[in-house]
Backbone as CSV, one residue per row, in Angstrom:
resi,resn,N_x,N_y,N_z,CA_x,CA_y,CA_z,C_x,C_y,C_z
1,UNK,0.849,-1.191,0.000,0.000,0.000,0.000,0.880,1.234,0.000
2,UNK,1.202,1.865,-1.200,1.446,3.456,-1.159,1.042,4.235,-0.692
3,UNK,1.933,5.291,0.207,1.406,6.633,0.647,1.608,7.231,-0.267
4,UNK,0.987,8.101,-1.081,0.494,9.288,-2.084,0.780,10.727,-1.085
5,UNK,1.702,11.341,-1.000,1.993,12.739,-0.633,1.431,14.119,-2.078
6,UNK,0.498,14.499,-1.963,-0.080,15.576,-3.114,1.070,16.692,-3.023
7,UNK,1.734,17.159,-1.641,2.350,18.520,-1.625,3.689,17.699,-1.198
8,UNK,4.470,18.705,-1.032,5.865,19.377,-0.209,5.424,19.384,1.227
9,UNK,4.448,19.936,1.624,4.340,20.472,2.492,3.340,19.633,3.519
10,UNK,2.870,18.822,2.647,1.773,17.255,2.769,2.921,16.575,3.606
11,UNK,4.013,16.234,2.979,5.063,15.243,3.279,6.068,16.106,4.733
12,UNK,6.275,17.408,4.468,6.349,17.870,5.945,6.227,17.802,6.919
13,UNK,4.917,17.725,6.939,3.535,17.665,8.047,3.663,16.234,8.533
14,UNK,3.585,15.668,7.943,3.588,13.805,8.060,5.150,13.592,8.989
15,UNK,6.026,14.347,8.334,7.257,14.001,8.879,7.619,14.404,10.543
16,UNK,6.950,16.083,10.967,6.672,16.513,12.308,5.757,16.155,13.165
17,UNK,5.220,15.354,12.561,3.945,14.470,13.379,4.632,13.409,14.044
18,UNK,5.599,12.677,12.982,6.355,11.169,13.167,7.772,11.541,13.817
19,UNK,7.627,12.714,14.165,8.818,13.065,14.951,8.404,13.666,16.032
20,UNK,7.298,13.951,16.371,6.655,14.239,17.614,6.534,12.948,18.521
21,UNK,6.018,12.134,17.671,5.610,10.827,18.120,6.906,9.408,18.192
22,UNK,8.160,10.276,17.718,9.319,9.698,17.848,10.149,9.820,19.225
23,UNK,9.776,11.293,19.765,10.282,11.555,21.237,9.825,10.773,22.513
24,UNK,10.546,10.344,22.932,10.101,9.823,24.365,9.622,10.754,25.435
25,UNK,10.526,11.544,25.421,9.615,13.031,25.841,8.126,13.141,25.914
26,UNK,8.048,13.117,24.630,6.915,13.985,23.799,5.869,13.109,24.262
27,UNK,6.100,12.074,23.636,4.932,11.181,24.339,4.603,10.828,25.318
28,UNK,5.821,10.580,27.031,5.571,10.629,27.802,4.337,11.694,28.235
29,UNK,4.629,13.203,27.482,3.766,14.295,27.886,2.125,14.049,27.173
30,UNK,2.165,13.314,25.993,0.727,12.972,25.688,0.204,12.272,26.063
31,UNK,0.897,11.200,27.191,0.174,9.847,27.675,-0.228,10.317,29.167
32,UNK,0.373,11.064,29.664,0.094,12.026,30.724,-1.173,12.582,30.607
33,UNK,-1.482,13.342,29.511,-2.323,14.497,29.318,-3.626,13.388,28.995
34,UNK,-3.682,12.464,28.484,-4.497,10.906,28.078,-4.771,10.712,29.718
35,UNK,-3.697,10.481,30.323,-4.136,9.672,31.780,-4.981,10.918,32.938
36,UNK,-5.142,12.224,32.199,-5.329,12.845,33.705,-4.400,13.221,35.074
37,UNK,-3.021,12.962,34.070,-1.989,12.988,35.045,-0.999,14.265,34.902
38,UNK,-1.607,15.344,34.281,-0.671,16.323,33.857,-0.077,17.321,34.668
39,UNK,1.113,17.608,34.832,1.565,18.757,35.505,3.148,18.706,35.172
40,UNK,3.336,19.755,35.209,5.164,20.357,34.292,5.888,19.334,35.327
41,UNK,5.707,20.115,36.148,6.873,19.545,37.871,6.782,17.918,37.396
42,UNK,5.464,17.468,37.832,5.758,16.137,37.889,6.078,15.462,36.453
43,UNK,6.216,15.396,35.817,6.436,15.167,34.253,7.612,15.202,34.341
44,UNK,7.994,16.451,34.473,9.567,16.760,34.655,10.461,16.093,34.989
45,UNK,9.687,15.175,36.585,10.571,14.488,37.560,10.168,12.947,36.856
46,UNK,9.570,12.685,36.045,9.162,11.177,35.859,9.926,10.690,34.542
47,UNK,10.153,12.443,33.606,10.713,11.947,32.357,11.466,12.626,32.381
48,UNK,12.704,12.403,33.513,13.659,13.148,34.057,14.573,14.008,33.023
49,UNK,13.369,15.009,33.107,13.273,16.490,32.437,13.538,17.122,33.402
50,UNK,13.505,18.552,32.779,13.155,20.081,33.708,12.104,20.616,32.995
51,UNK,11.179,21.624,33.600,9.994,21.811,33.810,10.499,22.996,32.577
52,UNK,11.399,23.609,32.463,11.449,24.248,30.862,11.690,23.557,29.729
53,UNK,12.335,22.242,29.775,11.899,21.119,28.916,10.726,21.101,28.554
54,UNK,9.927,20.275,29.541,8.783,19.868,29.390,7.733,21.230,28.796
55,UNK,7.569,22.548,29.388,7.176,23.565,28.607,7.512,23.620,27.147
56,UNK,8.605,23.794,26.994,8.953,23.998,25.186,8.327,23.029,24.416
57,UNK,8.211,21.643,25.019,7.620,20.316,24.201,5.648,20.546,24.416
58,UNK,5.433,21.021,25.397,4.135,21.416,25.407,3.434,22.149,24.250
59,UNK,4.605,23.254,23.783,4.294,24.311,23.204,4.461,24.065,21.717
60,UNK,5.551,23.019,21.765,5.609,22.376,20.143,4.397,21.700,19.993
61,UNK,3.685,20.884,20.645,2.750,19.652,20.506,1.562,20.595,20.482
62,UNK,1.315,21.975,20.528,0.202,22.999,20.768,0.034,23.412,19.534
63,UNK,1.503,23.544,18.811,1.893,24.123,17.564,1.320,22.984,16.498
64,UNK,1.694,21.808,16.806,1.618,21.076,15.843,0.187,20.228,15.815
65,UNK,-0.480,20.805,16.894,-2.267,20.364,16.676,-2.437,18.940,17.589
66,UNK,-1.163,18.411,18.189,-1.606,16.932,19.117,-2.010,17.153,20.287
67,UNK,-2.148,18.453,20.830,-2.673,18.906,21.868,-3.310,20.023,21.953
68,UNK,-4.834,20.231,22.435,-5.431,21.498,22.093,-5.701,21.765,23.945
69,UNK,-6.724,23.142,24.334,-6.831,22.900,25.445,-8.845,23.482,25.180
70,UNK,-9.074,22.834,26.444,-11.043,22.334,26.816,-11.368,23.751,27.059
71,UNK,-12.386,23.442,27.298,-12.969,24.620,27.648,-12.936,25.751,29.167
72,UNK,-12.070,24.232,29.713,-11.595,25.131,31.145,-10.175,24.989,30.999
73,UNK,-9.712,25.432,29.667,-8.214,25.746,29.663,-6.899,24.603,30.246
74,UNK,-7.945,23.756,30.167,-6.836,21.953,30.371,-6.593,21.768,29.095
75,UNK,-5.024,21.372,29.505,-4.526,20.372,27.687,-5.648,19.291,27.741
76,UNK,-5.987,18.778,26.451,-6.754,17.618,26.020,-6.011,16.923,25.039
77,UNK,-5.903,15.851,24.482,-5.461,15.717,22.729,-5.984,15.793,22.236
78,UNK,-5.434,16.213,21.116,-6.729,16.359,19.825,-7.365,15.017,19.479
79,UNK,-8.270,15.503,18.601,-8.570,13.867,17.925,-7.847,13.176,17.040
80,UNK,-6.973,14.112,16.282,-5.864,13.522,15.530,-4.665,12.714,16.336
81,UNK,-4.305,13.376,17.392,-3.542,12.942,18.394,-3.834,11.284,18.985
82,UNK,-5.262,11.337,19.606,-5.848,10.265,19.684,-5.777,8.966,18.756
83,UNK,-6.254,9.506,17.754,-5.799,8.495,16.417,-5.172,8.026,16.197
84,UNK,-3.727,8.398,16.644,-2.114,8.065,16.329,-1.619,6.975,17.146
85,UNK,-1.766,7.585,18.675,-1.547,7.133,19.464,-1.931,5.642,19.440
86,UNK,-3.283,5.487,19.045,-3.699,4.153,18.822,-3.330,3.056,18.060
87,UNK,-2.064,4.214,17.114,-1.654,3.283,15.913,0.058,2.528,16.657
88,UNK,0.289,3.308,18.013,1.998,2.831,18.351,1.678,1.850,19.050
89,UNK,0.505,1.099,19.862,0.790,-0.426,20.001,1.455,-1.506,19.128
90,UNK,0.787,-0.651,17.837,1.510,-1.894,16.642,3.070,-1.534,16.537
91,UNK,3.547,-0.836,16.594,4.973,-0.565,16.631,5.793,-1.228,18.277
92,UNK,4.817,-0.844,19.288,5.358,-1.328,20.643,5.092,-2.934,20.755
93,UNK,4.370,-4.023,20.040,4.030,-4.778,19.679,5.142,-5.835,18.937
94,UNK,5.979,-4.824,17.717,7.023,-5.441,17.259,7.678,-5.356,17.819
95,UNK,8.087,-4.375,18.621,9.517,-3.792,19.385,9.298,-4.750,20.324
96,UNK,8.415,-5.306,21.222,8.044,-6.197,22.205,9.149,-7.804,21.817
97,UNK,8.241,-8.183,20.509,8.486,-9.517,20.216,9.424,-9.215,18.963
98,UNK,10.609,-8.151,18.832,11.386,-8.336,17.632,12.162,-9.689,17.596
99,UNK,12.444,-10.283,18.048,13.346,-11.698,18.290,12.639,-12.640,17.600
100,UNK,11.251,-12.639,18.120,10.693,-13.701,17.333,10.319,-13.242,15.840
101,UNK,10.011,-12.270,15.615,9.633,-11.530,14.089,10.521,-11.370,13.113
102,UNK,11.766,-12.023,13.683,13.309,-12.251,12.986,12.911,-13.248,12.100
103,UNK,12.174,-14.302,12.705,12.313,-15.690,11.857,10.502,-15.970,11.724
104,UNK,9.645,-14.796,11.857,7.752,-15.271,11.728,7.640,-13.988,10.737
105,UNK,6.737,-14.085,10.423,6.036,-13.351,9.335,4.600,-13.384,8.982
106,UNK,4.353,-12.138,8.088,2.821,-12.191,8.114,1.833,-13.129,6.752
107,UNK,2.662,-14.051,6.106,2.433,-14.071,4.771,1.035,-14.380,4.870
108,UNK,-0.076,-13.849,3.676,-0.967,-14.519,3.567,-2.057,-13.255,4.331
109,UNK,-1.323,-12.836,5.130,-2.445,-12.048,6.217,-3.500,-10.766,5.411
110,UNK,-4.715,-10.649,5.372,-5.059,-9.523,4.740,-5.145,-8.239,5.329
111,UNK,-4.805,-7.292,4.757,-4.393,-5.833,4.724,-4.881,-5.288,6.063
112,UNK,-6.595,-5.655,6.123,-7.610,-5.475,6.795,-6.799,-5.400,8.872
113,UNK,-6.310,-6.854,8.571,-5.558,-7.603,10.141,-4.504,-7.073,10.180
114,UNK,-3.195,-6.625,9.103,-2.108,-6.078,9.386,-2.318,-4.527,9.863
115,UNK,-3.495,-4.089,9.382,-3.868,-2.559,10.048,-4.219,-2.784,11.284
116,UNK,-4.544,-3.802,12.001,-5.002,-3.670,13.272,-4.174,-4.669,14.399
117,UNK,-2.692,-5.017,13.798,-2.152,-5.485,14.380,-1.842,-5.440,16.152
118,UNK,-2.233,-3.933,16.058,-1.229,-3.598,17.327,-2.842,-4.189,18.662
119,UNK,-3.969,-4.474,18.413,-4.598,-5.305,19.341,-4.204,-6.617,20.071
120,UNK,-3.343,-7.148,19.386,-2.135,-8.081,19.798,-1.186,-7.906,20.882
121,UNK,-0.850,-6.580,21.132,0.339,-6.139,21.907,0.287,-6.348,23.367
122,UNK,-1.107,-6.992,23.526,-1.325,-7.103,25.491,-1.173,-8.858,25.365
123,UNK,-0.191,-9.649,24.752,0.411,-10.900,24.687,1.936,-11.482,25.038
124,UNK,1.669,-12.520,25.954,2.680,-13.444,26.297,3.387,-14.262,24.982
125,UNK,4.544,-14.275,25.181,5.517,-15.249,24.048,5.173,-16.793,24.910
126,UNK,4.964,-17.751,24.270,4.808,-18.597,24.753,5.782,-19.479,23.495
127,UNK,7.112,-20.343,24.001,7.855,-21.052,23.344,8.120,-22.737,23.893
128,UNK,8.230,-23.687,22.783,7.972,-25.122,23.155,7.015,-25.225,22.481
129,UNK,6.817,-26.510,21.950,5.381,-27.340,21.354,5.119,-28.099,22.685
130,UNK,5.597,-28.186,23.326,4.536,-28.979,24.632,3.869,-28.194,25.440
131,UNK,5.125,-26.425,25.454,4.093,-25.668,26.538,2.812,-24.854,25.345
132,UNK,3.506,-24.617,24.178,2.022,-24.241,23.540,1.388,-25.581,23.080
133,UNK,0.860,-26.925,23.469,0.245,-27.704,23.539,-0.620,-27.448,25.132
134,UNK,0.206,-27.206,26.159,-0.506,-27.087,27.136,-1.362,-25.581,27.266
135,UNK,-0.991,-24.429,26.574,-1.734,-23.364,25.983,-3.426,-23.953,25.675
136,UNK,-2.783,-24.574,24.667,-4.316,-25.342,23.522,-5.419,-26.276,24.490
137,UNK,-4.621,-26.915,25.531,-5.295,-27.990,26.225,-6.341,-26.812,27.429
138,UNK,-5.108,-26.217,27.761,-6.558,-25.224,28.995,-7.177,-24.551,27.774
139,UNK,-7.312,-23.957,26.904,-8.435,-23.373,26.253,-9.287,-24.229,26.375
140,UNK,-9.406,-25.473,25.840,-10.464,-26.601,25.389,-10.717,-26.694,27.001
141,UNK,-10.886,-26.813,27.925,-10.702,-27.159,28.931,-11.692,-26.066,29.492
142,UNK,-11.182,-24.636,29.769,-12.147,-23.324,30.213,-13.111,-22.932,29.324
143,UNK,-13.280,-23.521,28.364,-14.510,-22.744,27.361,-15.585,-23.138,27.984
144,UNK,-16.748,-22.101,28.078,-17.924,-22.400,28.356,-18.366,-22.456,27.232
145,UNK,-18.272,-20.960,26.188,-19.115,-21.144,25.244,-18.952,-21.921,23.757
146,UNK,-17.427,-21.736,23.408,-16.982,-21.961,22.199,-15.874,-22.216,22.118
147,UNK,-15.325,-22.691,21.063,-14.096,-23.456,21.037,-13.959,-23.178,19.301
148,UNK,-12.855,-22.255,19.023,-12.715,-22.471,17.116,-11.134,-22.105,17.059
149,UNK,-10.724,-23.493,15.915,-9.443,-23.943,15.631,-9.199,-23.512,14.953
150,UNK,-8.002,-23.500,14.154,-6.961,-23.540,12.545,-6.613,-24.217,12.683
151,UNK,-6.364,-25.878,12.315,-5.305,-26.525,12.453,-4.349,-26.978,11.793
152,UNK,-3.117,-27.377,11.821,-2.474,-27.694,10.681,-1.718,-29.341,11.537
153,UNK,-2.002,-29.185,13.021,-1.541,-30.398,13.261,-2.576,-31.075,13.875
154,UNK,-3.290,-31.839,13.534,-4.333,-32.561,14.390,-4.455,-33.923,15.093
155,UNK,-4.738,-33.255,16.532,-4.384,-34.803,17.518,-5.480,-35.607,17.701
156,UNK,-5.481,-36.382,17.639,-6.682,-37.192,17.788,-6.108,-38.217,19.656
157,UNK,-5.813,-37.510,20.576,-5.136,-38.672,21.380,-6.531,-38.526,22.032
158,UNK,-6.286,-39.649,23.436,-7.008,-40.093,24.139,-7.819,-39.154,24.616
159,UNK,-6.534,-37.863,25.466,-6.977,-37.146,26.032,-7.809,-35.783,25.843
160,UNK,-7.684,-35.511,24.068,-8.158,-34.431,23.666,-9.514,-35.001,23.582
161,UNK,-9.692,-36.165,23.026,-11.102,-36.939,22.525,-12.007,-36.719,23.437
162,UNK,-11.157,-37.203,25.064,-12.413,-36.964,25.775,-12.615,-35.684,26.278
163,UNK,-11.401,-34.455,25.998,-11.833,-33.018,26.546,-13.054,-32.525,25.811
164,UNK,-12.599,-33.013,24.365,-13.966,-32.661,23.233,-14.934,-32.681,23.963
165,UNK,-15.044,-34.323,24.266,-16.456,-34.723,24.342,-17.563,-34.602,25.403
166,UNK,-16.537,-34.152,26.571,-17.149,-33.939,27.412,-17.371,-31.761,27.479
167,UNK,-16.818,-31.792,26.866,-17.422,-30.079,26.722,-18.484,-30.441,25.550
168,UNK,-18.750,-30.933,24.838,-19.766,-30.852,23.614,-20.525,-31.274,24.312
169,UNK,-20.514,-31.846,25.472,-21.569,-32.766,26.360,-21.980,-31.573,27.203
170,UNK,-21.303,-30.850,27.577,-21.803,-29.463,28.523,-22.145,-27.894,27.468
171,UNK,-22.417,-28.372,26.430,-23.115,-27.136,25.159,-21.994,-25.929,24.307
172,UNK,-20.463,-26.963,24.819,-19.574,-25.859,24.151,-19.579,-26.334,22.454
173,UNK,-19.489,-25.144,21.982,-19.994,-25.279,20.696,-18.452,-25.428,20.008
174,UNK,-17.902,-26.511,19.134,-16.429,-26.589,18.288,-16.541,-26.092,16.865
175,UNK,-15.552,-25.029,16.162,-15.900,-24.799,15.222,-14.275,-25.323,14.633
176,UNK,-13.900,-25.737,13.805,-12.662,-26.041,13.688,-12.353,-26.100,12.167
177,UNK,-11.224,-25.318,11.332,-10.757,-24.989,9.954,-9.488,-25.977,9.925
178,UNK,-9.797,-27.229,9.380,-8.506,-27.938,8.992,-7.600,-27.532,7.887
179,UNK,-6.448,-27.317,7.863,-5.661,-26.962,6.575,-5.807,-28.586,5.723
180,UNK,-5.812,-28.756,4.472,-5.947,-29.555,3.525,-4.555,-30.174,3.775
181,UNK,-3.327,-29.565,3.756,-2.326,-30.251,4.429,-1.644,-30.970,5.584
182,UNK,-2.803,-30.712,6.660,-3.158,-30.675,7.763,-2.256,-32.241,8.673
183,UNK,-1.121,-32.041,8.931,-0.672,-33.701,10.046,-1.536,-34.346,10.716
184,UNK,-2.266,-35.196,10.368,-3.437,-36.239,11.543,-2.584,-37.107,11.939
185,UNK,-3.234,-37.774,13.233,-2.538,-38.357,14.178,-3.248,-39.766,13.541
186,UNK,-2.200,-40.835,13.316,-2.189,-42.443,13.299,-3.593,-42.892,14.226
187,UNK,-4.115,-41.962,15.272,-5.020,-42.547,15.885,-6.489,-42.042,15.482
188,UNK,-6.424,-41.511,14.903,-7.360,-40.749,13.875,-9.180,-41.893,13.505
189,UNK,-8.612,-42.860,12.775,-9.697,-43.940,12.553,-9.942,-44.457,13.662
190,UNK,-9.160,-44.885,15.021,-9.724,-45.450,15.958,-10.476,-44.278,16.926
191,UNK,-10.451,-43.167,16.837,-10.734,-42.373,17.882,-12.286,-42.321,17.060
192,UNK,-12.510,-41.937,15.605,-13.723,-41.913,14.792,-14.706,-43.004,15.050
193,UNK,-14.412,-44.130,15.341,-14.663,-45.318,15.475,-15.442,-45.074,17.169
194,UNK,-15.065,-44.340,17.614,-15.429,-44.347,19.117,-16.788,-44.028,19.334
195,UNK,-17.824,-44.428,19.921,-19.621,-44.325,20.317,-19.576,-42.880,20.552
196,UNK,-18.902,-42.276,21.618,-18.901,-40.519,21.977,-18.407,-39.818,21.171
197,UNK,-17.342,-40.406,20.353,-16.750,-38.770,19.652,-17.726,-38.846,18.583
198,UNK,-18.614,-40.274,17.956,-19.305,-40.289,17.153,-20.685,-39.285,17.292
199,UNK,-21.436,-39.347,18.785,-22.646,-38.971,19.424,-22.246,-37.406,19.125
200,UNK,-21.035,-37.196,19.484,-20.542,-35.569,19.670,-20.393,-35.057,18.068
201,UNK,-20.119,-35.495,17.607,-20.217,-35.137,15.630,-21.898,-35.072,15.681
202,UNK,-22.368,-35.790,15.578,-23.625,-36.043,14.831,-24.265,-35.129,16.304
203,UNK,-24.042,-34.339,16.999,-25.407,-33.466,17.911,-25.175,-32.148,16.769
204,UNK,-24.441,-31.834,16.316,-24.142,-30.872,15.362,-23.299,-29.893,16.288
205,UNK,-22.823,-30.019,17.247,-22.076,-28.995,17.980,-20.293,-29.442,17.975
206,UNK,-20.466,-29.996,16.742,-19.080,-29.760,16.045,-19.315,-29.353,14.446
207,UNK,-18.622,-28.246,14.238,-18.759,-27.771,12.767,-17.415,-27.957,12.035
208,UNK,-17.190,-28.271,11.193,-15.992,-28.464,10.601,-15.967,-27.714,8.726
209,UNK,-14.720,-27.389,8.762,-13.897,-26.704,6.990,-13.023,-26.822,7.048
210,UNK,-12.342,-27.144,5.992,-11.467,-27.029,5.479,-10.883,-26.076,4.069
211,UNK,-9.571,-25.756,4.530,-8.590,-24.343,4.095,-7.527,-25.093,3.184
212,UNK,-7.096,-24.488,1.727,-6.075,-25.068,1.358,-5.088,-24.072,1.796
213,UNK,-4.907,-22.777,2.185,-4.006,-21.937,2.526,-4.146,-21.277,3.772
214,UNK,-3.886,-22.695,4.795,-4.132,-22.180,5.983,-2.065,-21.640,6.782
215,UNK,-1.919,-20.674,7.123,-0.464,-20.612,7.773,-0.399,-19.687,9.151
216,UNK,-1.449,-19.583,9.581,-1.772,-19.116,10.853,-2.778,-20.032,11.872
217,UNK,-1.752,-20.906,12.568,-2.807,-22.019,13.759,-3.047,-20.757,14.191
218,UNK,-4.791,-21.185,15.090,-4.863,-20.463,16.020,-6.243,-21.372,16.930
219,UNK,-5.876,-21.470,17.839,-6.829,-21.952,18.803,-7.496,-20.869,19.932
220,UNK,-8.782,-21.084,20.067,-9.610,-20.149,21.078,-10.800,-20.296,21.651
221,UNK,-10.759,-19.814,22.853,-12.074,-19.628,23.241,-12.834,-18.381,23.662
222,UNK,-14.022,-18.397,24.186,-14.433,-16.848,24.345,-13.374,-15.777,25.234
223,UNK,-12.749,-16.447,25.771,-11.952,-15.501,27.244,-10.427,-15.614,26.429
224,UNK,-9.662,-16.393,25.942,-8.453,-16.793,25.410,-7.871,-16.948,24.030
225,UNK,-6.922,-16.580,23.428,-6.851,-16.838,22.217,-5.038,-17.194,22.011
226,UNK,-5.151,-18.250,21.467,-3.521,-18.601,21.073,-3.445,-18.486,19.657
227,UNK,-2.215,-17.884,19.131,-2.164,-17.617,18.008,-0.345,-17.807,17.779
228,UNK,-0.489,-18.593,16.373,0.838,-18.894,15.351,1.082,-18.526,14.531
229,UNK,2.292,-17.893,14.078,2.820,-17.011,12.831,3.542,-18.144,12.119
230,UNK,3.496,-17.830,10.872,4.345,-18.480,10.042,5.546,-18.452,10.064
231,UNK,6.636,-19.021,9.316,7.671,-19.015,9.863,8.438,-18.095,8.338
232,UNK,9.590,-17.996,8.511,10.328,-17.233,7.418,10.210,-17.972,5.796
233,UNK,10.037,-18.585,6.020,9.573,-19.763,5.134,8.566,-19.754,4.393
234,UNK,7.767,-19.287,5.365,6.128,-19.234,4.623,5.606,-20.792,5.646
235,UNK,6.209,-21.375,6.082,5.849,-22.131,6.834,4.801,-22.546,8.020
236,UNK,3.552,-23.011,8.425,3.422,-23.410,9.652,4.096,-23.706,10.942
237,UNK,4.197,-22.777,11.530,5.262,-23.221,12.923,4.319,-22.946,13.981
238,UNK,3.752,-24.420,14.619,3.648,-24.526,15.804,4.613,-24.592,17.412
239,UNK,5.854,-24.594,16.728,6.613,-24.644,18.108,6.637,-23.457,18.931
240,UNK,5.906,-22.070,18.719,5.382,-21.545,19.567,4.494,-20.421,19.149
241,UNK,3.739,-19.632,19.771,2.890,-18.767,19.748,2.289,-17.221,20.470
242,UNK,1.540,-16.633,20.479,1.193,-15.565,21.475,-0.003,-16.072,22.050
243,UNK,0.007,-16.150,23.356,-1.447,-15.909,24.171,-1.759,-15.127,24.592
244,UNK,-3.087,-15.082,24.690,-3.697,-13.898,25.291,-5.061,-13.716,26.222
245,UNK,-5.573,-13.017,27.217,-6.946,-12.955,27.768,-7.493,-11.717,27.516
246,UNK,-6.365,-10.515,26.668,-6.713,-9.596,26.633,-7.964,-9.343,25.697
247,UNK,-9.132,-8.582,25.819,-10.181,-8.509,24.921,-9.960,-8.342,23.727
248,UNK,-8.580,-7.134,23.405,-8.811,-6.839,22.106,-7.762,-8.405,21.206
249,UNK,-7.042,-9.068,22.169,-6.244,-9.662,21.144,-7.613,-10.725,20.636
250,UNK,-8.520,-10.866,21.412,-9.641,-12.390,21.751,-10.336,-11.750,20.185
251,UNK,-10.939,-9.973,20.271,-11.668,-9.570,19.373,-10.664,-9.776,17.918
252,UNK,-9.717,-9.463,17.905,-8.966,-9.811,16.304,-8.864,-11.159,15.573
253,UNK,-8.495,-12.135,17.002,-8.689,-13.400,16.704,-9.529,-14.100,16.227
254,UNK,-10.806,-13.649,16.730,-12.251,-13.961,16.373,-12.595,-13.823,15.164
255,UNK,-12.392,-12.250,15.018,-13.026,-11.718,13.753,-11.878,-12.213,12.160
256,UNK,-10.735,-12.495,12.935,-9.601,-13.108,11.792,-10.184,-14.779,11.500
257,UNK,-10.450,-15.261,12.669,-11.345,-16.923,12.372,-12.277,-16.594,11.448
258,UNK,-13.318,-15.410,11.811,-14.797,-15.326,10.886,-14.807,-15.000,9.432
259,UNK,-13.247,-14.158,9.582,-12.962,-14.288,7.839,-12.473,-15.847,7.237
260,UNK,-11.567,-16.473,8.022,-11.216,-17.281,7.563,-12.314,-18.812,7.773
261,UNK,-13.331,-18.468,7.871,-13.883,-19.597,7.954,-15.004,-19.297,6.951
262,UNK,-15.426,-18.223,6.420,-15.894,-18.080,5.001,-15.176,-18.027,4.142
263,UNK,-14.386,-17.933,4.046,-13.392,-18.494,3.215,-12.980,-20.072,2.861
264,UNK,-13.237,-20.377,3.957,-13.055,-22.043,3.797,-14.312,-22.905,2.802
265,UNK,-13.922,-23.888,3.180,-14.972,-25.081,2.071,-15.354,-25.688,3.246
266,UNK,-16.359,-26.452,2.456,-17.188,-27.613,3.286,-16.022,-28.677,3.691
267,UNK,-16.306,-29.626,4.803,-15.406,-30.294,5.440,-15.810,-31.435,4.309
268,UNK,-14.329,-32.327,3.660,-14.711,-33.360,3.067,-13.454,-34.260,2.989
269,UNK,-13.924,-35.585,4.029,-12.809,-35.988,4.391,-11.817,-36.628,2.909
270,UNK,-12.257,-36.394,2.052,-11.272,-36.849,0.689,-10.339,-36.226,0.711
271,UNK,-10.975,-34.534,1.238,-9.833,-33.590,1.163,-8.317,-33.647,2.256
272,UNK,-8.839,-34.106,2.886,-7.801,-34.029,3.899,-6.209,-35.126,3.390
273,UNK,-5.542,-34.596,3.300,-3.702,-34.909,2.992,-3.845,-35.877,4.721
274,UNK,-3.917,-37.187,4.897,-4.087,-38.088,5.480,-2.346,-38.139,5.867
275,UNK,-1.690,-37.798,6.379,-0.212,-37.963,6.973,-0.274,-38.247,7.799
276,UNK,0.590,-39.309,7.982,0.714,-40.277,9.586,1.680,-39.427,10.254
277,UNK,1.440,-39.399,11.376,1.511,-38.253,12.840,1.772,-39.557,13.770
278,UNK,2.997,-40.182,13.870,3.286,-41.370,15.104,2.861,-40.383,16.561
């Protein structure tokens, strides 16, 4: 996506904005003025300034429209200000997890989700395939209401069979997007074969699709959301992920499943790339 600058003076403007919002200073003083916490002195002493510091940066940020003042003569931010601000989670977000963003990537992701990345930024690194297995297991586990997958590795063991089945037995609803390439587990036909996981398919409170371009696992429930980046590769990498309880990471997750599950096809087990998973 191109930025289109019309002026000189277009591209100016853009540049003293992103250098307002480049100061640690500066922003300390807008997150202040956001929190209800404003005053020179104390500012001064927190963003170990001096109180003619902190004035001159007041007076730039007055100049440059990120701070106006109310009607009883309090700084406020503007609404432009506001706007911005909302956009540096996604920057504090990478800066958070740059280590891992060395070797993950967004491939595949639409425009829509990379603009709203920074809802992500209230997340734990979670590393290991056993501890993000144990991630996946308490989701299935705390859902009251719902339960919806991506999968690209699918277990069929003892113990998931009966977490299923006994939440489908208490009205949690499974919605689950298999990738067409998808690893099934060797135990796969015997677990199908089973009276409950059978009863639990056929109540209809398992829904199933399948994705030929699935590269983001993500497992969730209403309160939790675990989520997997691809790897440099373009790859599926489950060996680790971000969790989260925070609302907004739960709301992106969700609404990133609801695209990707109209997107998907009807579940048809022909489709499924049958790979033995010892």
């Amino acid at each position: 996506m191109d930025i289109v600058y019309h002026t000189m003076e277009d591209s100016d403007r853009v540049s003293d904005l992103l250098l307002d919002l480049a100061s640690q200073k500066r922003r300390g003083i807008l997150l202040g003025i956001k929190n209800n916490n404003f005053g020179i002195t104390k500012l001064a002493a927190s963003l170990d300034s001096t109180p003619p510091e902190i004035h001159r940066n007041v007076e730039r940020l007055l100049k440059d429209g990120l701070i106006q003042k109310d009607s009883e003569k309090e700084y406020v931010l503007s609404p432009i200000c506001e706007a911005m601000l909302s956009q540096i989670s996604t920057i504090e977000f990478f800066e958070k997890h740059s280590k891992y963003f060395k070797k993950h990537g967004f491939a595949g992701l639409p425009t829509k989700f990379l603009l709203r990345l920074g809802q992500l930024s209230d997340c734990k690194e979670v590393n290991g395939f056993v501890r993000v297995q144990e991630e996946w297991n308490k989701i299935y586990q705390e859902a009251e209401e719902f339960v919806r997958n991506v999968l690209y590795e699918v277990s069929y063991s003892s113990d998931i069979v009966k977490t299923v089945v006994s939440q489908v037995n208490k009205g949690v609803a499974f919605r689950s997007i298999f990738s067409a390439d998808a690893i099934v587990s060797n135990q796969r036909q015997s677990a199908l074969g089973s009276k409950s996981l059978k009863k639990a398919l056929d109540s209809g409170k398992i829904e199933r699709k399948i994705n030929s371009d699935v590269q983001f696992v993500l497992i969730m429930n209403e309160k939790q959301a675990c989520l997997s980046f691809p790897d440099e590769d373009f790859e599926v990498d489950v060996s680790s992920c971000m969790s989260s309880k925070s609302s907004e990471f739960v709301d992106w997750c969700n609404d990133y499943f609801g695209f990707l599950w109209k997107e998907s096809s009807f579940f048809n087990e022909k489709r499924l790339n049958l790979a033995s998973k010892s």
